[in-house]
PDB file of N, CA, C and O in Angstrom:
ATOM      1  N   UNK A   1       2.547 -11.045   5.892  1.00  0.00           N
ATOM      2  CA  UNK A   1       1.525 -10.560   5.000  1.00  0.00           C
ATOM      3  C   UNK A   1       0.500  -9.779   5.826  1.00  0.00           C
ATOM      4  O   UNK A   1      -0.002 -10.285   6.829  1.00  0.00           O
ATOM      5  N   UNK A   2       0.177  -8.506   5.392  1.00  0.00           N
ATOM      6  CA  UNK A   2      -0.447  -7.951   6.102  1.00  0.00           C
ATOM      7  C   UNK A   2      -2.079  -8.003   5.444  1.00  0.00           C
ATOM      8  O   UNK A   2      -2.314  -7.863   4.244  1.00  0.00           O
ATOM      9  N   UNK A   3      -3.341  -8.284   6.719  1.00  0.00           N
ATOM     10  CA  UNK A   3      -4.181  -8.223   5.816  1.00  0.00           C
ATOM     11  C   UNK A   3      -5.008  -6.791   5.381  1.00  0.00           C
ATOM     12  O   UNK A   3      -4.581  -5.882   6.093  1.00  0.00           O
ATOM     13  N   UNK A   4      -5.611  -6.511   4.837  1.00  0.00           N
ATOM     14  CA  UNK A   4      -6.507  -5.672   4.206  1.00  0.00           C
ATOM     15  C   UNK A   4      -7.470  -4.779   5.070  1.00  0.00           C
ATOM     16  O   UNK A   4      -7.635  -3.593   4.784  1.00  0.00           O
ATOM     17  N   UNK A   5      -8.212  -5.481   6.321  1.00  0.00           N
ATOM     18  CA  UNK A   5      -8.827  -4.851   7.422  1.00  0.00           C
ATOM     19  C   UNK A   5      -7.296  -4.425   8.282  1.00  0.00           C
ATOM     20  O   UNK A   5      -7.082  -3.233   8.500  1.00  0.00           O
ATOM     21  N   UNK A   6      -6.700  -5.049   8.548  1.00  0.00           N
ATOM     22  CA  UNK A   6      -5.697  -3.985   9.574  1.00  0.00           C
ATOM     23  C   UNK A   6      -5.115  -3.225   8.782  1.00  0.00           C
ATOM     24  O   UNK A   6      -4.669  -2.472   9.649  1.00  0.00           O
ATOM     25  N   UNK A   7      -4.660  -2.694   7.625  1.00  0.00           N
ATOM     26  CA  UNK A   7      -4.187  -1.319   6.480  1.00  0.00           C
ATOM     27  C   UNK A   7      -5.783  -0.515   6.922  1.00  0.00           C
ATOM     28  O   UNK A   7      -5.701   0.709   7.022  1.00  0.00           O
ATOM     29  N   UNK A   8      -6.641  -0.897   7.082  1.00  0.00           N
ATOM     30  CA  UNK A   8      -7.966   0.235   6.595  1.00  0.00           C
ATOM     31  C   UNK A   8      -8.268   0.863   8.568  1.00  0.00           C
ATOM     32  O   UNK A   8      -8.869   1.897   8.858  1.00  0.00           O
ATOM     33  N   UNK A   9      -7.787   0.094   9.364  1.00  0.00           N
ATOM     34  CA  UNK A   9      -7.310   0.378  10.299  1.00  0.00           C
ATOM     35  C   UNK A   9      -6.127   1.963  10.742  1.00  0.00           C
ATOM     36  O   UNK A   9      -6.221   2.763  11.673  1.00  0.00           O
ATOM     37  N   UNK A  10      -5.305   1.891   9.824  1.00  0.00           N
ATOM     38  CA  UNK A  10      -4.508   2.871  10.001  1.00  0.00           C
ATOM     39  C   UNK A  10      -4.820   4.260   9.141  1.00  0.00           C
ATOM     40  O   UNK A  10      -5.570   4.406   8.176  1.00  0.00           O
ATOM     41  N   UNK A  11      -4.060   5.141   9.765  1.00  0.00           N
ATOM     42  CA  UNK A  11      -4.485   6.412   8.894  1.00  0.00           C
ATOM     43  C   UNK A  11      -3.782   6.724   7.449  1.00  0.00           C
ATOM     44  O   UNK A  11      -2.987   5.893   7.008  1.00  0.00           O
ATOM     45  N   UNK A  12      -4.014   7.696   6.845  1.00  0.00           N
ATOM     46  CA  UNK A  12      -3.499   8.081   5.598  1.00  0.00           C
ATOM     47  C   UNK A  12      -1.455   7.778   5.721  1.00  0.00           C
ATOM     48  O   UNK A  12      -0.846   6.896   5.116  1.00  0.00           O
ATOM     49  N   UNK A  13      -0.819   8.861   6.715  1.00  0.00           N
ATOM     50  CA  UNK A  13       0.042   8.700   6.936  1.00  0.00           C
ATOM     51  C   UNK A  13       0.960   7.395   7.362  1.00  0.00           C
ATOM     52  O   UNK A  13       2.134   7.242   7.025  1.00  0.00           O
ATOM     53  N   UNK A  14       0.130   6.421   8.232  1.00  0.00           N
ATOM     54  CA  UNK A  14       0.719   5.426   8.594  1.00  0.00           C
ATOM     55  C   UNK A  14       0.828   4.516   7.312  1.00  0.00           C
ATOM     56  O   UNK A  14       1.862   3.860   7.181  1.00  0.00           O
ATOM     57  N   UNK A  15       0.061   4.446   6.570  1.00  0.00           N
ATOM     58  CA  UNK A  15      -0.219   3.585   5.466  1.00  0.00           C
ATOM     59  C   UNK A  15       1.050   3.565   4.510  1.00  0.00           C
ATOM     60  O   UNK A  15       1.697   2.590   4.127  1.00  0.00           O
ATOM     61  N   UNK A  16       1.234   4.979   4.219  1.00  0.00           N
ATOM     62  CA  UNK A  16       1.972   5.596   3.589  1.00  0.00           C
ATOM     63  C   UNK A  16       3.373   5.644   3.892  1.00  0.00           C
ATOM     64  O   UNK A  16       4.212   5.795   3.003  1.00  0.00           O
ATOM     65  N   UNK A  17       3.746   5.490   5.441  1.00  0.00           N
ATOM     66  CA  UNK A  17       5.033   4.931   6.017  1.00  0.00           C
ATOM     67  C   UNK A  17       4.888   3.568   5.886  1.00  0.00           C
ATOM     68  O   UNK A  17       6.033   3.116   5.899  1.00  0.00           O
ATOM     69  N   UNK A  18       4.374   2.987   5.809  1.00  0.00           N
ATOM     70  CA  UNK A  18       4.211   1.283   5.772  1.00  0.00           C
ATOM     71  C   UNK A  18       4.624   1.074   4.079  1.00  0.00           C
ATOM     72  O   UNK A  18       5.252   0.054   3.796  1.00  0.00           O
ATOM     73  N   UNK A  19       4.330   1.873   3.166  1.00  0.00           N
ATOM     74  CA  UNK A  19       4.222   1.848   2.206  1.00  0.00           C
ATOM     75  C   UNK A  19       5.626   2.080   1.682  1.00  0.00           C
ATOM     76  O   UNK A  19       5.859   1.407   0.678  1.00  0.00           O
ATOM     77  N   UNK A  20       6.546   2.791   2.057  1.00  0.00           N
ATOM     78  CA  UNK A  20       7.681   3.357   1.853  1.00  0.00           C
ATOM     79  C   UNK A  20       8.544   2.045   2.442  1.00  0.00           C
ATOM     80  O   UNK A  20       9.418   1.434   1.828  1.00  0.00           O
ATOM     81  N   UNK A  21       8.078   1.790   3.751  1.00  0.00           N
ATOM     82  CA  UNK A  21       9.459   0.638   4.087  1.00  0.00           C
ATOM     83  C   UNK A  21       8.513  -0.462   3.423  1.00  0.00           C
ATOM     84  O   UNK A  21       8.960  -1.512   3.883  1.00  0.00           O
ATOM     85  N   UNK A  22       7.860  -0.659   2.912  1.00  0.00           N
ATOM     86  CA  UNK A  22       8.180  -2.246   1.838  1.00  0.00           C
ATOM     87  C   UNK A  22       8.380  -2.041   0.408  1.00  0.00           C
ATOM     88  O   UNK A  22       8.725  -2.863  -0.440  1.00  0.00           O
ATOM     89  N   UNK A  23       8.087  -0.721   0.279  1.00  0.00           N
ATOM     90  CA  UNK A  23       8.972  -0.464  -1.353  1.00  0.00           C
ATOM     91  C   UNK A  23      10.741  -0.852  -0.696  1.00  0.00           C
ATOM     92  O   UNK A  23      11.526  -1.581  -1.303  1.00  0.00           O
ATOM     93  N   UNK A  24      10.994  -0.285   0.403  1.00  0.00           N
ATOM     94  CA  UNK A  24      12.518  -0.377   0.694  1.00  0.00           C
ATOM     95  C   UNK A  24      12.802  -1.595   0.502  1.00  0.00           C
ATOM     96  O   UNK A  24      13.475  -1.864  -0.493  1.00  0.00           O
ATOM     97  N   UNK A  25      12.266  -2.922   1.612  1.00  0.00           N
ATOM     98  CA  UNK A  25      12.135  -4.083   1.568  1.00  0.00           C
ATOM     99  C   UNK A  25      12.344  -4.863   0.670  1.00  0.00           C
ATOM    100  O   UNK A  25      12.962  -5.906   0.881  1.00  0.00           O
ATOM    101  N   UNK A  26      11.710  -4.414  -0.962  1.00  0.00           N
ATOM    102  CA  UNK A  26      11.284  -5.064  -2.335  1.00  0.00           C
ATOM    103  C   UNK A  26      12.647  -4.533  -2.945  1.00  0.00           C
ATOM    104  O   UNK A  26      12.973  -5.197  -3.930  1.00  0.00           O
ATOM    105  N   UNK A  27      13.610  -3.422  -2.597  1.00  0.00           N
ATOM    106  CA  UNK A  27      14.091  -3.414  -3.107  1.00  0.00           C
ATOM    107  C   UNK A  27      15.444  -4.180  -2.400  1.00  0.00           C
ATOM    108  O   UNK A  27      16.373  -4.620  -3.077  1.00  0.00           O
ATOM    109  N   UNK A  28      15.390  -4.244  -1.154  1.00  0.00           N
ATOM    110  CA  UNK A  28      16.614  -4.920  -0.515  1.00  0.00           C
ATOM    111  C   UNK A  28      16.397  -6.416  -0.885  1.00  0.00           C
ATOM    112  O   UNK A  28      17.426  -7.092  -0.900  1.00  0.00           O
ATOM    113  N   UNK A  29      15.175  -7.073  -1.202  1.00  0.00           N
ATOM    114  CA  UNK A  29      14.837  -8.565  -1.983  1.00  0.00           C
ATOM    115  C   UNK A  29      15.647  -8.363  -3.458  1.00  0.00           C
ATOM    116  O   UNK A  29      16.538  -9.097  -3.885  1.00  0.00           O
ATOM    117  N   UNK A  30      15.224  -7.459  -3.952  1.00  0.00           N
ATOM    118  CA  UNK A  30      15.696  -7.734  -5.452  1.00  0.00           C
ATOM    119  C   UNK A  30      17.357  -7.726  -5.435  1.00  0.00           C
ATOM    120  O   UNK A  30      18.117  -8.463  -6.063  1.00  0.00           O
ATOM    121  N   UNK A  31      17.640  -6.754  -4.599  1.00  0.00           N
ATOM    122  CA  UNK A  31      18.987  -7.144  -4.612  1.00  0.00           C
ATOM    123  C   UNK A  31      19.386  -8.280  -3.841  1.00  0.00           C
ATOM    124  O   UNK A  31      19.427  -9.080  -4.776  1.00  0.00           O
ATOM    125  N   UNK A  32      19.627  -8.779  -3.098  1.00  0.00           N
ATOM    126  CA  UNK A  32      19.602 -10.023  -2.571  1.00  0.00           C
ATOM    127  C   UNK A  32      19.419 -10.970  -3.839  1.00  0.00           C
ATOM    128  O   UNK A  32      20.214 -11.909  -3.836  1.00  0.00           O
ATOM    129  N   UNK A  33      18.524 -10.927  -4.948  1.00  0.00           N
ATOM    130  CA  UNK A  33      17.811 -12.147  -5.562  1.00  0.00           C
ATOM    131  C   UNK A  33      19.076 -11.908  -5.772  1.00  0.00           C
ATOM    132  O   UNK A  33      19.837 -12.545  -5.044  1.00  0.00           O
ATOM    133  N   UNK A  34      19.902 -10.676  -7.085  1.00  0.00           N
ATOM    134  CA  UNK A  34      20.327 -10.672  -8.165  1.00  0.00           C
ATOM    135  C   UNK A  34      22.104 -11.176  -7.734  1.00  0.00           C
ATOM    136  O   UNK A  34      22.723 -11.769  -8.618  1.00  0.00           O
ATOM    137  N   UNK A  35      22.688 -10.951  -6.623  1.00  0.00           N
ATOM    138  CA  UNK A  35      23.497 -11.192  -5.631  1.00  0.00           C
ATOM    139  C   UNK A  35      23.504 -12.506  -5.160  1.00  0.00           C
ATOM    140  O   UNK A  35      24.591 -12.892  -4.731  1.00  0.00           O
ATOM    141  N   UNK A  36      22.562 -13.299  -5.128  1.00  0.00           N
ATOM    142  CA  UNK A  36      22.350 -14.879  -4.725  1.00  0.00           C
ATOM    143  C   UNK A  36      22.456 -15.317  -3.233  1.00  0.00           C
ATOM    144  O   UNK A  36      22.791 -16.381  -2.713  1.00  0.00           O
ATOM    145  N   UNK A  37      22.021 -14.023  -2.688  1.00  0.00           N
ATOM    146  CA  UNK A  37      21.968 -14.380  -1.079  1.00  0.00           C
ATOM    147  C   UNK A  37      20.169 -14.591  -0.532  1.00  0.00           C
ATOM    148  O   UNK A  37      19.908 -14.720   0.664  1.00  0.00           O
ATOM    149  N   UNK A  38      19.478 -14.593  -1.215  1.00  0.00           N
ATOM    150  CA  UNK A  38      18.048 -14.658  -1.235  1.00  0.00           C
ATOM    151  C   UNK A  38      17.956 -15.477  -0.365  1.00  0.00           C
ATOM    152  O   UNK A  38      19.027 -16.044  -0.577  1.00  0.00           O
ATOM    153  N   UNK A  39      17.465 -16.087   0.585  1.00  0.00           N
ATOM    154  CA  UNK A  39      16.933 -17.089   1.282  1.00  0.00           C
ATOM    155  C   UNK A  39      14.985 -17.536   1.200  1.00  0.00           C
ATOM    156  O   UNK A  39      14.519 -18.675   1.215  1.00  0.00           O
ATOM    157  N   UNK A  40      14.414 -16.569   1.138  1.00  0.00           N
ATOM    158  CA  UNK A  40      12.927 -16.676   1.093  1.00  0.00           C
ATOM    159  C   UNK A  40      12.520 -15.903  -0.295  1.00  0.00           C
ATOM    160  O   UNK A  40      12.114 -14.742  -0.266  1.00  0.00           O
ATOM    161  N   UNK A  41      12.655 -16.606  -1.448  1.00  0.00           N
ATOM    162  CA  UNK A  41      12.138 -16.141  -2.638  1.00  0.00           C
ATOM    163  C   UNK A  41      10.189 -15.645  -2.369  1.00  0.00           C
ATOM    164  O   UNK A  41       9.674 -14.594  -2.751  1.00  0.00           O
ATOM    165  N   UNK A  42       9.695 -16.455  -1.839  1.00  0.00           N
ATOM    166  CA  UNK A  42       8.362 -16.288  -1.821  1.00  0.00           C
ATOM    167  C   UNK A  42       8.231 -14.871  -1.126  1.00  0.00           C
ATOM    168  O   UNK A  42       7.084 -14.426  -1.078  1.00  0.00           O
ATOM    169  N   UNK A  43       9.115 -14.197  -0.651  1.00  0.00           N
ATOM    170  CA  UNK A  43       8.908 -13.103   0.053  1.00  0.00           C
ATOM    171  C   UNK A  43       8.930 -11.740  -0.526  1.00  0.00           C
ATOM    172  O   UNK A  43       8.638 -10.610  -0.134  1.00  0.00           O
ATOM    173  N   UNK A  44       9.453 -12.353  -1.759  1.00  0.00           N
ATOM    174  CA  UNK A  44       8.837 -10.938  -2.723  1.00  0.00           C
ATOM    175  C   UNK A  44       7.731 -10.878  -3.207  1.00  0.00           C
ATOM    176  O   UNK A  44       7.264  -9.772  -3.479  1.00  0.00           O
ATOM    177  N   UNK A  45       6.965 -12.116  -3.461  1.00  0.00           N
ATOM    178  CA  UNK A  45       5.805 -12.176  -3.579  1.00  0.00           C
ATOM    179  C   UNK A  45       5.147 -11.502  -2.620  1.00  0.00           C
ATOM    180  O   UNK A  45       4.491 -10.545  -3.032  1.00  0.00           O
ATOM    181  N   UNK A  46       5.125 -11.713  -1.461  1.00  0.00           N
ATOM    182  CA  UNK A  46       4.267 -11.171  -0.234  1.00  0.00           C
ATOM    183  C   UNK A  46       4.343  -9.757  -0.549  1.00  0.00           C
ATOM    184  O   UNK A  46       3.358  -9.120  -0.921  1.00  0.00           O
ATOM    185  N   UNK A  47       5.864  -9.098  -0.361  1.00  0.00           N
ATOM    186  CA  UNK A  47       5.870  -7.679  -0.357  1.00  0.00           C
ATOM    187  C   UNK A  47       4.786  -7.486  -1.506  1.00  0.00           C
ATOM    188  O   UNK A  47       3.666  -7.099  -1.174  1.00  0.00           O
ATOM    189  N   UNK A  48       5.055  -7.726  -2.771  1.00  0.00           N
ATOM    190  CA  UNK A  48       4.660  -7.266  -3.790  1.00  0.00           C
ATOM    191  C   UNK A  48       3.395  -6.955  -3.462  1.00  0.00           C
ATOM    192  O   UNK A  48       3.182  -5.750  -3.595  1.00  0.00           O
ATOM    193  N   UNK A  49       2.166  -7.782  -2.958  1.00  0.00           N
ATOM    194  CA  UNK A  49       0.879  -7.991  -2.579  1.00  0.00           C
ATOM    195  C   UNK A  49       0.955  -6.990  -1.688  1.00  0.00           C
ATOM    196  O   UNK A  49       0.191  -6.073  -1.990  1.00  0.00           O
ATOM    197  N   UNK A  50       1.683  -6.769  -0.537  1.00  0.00           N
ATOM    198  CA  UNK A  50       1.361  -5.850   0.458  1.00  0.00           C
ATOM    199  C   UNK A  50       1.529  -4.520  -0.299  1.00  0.00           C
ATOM    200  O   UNK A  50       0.629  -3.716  -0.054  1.00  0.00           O
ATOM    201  N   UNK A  51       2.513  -4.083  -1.198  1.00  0.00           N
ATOM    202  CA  UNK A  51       2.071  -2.985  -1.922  1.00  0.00           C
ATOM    203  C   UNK A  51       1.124  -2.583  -2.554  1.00  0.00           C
ATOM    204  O   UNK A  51       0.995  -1.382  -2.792  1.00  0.00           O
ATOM    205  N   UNK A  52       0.254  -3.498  -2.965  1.00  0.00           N
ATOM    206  CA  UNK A  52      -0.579  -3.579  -4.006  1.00  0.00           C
ATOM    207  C   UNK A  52      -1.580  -2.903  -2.778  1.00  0.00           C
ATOM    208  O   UNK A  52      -2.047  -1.765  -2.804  1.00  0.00           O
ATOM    209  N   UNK A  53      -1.718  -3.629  -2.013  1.00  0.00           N
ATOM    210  CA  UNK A  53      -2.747  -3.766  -1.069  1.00  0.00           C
ATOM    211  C   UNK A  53      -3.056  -1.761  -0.472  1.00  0.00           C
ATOM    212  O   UNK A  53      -4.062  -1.052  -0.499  1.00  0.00           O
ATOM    213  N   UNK A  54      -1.671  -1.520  -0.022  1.00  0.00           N
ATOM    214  CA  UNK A  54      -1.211  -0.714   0.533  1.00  0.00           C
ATOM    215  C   UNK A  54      -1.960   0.959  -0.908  1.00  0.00           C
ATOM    216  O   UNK A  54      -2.464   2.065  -0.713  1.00  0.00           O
ATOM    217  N   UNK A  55      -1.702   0.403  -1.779  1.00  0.00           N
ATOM    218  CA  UNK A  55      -1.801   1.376  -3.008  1.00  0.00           C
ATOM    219  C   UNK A  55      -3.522   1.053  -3.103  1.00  0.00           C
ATOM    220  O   UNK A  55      -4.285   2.008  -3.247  1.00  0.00           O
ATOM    221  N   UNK A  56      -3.891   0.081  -3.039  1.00  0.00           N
ATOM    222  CA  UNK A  56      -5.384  -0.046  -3.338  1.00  0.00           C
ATOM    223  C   UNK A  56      -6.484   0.719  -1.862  1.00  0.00           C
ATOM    224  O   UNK A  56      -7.634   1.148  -1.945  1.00  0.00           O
ATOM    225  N   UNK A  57      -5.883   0.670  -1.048  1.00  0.00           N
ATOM    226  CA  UNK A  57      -6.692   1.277  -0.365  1.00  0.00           C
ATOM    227  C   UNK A  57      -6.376   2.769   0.040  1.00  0.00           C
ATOM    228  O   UNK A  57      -7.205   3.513   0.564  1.00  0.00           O
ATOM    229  N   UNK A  58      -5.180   3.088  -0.243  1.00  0.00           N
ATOM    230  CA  UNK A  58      -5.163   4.740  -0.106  1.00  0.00           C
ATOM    231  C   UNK A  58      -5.752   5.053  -1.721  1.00  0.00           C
ATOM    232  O   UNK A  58      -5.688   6.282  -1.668  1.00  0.00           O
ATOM    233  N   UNK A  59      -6.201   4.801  -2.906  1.00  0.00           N
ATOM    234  CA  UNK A  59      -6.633   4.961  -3.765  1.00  0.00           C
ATOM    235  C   UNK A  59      -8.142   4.881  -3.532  1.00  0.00           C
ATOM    236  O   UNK A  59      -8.918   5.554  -4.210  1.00  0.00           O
ATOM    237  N   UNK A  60      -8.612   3.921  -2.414  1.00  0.00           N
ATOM    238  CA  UNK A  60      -9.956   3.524  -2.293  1.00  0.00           C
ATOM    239  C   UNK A  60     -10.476   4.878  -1.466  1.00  0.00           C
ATOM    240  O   UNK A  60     -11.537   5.462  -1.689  1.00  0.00           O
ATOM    241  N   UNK A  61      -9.585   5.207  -0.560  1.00  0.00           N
ATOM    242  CA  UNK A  61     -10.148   6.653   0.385  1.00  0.00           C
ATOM    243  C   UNK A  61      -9.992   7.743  -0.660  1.00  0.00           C
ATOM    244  O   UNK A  61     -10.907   8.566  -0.670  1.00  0.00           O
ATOM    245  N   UNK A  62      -9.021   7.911  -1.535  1.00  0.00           N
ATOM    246  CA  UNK A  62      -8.826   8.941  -2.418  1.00  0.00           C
ATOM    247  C   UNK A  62     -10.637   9.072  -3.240  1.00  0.00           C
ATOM    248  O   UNK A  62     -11.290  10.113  -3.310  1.00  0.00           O
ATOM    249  N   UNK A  63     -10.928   8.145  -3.589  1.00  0.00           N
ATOM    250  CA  UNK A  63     -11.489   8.081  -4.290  1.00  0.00           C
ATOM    251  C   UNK A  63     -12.913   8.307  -3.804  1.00  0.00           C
ATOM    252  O   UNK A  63     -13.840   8.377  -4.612  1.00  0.00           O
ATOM    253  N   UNK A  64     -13.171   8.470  -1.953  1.00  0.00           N
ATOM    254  CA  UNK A  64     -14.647   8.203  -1.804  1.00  0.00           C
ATOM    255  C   UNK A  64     -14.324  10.029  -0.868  1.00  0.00           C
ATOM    256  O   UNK A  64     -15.081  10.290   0.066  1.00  0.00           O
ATOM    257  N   UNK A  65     -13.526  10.783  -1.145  1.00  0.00           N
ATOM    258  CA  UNK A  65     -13.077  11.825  -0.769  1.00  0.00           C
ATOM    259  C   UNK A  65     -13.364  12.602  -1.769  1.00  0.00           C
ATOM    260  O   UNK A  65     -13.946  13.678  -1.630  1.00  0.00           O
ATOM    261  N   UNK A  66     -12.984  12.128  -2.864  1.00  0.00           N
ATOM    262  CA  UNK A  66     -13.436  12.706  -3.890  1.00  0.00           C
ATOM    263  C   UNK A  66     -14.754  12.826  -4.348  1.00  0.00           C
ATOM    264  O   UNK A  66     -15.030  13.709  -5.160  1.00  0.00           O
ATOM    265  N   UNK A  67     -15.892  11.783  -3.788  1.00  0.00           N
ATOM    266  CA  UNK A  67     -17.292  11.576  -3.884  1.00  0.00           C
ATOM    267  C   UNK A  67     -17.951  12.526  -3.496  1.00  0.00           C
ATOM    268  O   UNK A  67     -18.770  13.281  -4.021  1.00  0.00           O
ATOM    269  N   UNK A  68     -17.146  12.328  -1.699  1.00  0.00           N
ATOM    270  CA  UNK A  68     -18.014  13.225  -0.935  1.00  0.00           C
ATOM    271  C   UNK A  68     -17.756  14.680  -1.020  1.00  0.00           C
ATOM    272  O   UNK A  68     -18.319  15.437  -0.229  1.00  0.00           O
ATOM    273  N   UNK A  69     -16.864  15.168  -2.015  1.00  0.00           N
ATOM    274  CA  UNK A  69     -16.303  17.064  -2.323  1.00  0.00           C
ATOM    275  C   UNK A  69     -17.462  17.475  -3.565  1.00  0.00           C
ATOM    276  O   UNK A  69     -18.007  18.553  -3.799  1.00  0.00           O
ATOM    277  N   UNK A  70     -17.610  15.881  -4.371  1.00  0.00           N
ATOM    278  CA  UNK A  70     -19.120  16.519  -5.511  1.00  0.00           C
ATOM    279  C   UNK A  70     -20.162  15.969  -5.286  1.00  0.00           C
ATOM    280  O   UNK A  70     -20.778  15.538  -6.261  1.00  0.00           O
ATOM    281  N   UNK A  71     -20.740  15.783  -3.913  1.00  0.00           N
ATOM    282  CA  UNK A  71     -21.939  15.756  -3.665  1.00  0.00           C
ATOM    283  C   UNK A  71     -21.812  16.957  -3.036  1.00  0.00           C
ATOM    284  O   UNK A  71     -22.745  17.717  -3.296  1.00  0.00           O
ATOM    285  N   UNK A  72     -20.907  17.435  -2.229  1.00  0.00           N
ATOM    286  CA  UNK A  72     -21.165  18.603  -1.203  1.00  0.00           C
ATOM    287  C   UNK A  72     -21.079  19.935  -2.709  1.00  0.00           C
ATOM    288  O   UNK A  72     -22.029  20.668  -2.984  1.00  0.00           O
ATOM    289  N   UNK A  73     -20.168  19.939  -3.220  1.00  0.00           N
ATOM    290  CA  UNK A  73     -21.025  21.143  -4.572  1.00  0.00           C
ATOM    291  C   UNK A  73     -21.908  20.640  -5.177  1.00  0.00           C
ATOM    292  O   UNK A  73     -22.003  21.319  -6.199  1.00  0.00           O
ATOM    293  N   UNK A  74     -22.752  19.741  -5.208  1.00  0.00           N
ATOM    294  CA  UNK A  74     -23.766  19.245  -5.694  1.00  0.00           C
ATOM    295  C   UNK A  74     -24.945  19.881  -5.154  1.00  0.00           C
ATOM    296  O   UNK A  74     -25.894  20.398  -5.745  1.00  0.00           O
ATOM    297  N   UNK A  75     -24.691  19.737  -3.828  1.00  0.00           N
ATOM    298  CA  UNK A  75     -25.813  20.579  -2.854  1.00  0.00           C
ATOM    299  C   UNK A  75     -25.744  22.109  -2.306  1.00  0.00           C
ATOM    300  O   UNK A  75     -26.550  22.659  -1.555  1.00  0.00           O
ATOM    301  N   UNK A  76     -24.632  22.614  -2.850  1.00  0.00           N
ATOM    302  CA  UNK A  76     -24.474  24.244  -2.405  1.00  0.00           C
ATOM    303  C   UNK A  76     -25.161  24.630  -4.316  1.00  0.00           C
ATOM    304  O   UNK A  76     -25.472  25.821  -4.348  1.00  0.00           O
ATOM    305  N   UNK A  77     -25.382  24.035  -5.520  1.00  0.00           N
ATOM    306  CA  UNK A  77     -26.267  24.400  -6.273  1.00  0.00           C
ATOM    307  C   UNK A  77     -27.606  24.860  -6.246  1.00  0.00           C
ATOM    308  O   UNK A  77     -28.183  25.141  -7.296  1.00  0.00           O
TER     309      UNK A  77
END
């Protein structure tokens, strides 16, 4: 489980590769579940969270990027 300060640690790109191999991950779990070779059910849980996590903070920079583009035309008015 990865926490929340080490994702805000990495850059846009790394996040975003991190992000891609545990969508992969979630999907090599689901198959596994549906197949009956699963060994660590709780581990889709985790992924799941680390996506979440992963999506909430490149949404969180999206979003204060976007702040700082209409304050800066805010002030060339």
């Amino acid at each position: 489980m990865v926490q929340a300060k080490e994702i805000r640690q990495l850059s846009n790109g790394e996040i975003e590769d991190a992000l891609e191999e545990a969508k992969l991950e979630m999907f090599n779990l689901r198959f596994q579940l549906e197949i009956g070779q699963l060994e660590d059910p709780t581990r889709i849980k985790e992924v799941k969270r680390d996506i979440a996590r992963y999506k909430t903070i490149l949404r969180e920079r999206e979003i204060a990027e976007q702040l700082v583009r209409e304050e800066e035309e805010g002030d060339v008015e």
